[in-house]
N, C-alpha and C positions, 0 to 999 in steps of 0.2 A: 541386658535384661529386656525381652521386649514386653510391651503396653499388653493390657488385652482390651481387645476393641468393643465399642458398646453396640446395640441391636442395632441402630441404623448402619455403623460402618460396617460390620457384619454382612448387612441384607445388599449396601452399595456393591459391597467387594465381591459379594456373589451373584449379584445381577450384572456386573460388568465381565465378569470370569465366562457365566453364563452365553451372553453375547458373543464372546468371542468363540465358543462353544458348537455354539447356533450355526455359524460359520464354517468353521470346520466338517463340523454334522453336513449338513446342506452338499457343501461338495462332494463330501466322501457319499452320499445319496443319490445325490444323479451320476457319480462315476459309474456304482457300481449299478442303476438302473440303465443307464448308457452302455453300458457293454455287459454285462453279466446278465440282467434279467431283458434283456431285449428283446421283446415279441413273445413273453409271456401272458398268458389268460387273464384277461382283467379281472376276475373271481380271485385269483391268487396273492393281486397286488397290496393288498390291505396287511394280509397276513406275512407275508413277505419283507414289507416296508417295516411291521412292527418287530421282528426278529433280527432285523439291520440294525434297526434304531435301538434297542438294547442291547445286539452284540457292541455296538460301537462305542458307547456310552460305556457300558461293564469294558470294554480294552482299556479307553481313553483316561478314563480316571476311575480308581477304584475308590475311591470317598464320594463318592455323587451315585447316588441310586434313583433310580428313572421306573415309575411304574406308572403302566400304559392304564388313562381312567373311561376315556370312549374312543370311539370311532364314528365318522356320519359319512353319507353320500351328497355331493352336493348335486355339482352337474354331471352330467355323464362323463365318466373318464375324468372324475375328479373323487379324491380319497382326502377327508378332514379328518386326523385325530390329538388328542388334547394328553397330555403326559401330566403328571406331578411328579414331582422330585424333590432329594433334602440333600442337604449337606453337612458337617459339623455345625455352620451359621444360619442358615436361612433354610425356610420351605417355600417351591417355586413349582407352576405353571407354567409351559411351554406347548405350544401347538404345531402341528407339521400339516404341510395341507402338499397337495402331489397332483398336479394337472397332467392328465396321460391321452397320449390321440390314443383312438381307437377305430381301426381297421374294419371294425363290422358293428354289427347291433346286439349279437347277442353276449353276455354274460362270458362266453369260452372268446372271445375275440381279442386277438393278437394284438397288445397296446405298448406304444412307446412313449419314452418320458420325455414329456414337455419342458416342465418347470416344476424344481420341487423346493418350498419353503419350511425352516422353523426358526419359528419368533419367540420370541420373547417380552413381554409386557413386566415392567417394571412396578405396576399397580398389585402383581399376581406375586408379588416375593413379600416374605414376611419372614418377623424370626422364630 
């Protein structure tokens, strides 16, 4: 017979599940910005990034549902956007931030991927 677990173990076990998540995500992001979207229109990248990050999520686990809440511009050739998502145990925040060179100044300029993060804050999980 198993236990059933109370609101914190719940939100721990989905924050650490999360994490490792985060990880997976991350790489499979700069693969496929690394060879697939290379020397695409920095204009395209926001929209692009956000179609990844829920194809990948909707493959990887169909009990975790991921919906996109903003997007910002930081520096030039940098993409910030902030996600919530739920699971059977917990509601959770994670953010993806994507540092991209870019080859020219305007908006159509051919950008390749630097470095691309998503985190996870454990203050942002609840049940």
């Amino acid at each position: 017979m198993t236990d059933i677990k109370s609101g914190p173990e719940l939100v721990e076990k989905t924050f650490v599940y999360m994490t490792n998540l985060s990880r997976e995500c991350r790489k499979a992001l700069a693969d496929k910005f690394g060879q697939t979207y290379k020397g695409m229109p920095f204009e395209s990248v926001e929209s692009t990034m956000r179609k990844e990050i829920e194809t990948w999520f909707a493959e990887r686990d169909k009990n975790i549902t991921v919906k996109h809440e903003r997007s910002s511009a930081g520096k030039p050739g940098e993409v910030l956007m902030t996600y919530s998502g739920a699971n059977k145990g917990a509601h959770f925040k994670f953010h993806v931030d994507g540092l991209f060179t870019l080859t020219g100044s305007s908006p159509n300029a051919p950008t390749y991927v630097k470095n691309i993060n998503v985190t996870v804050d454990k203050r942002e999980f609840t049940r």
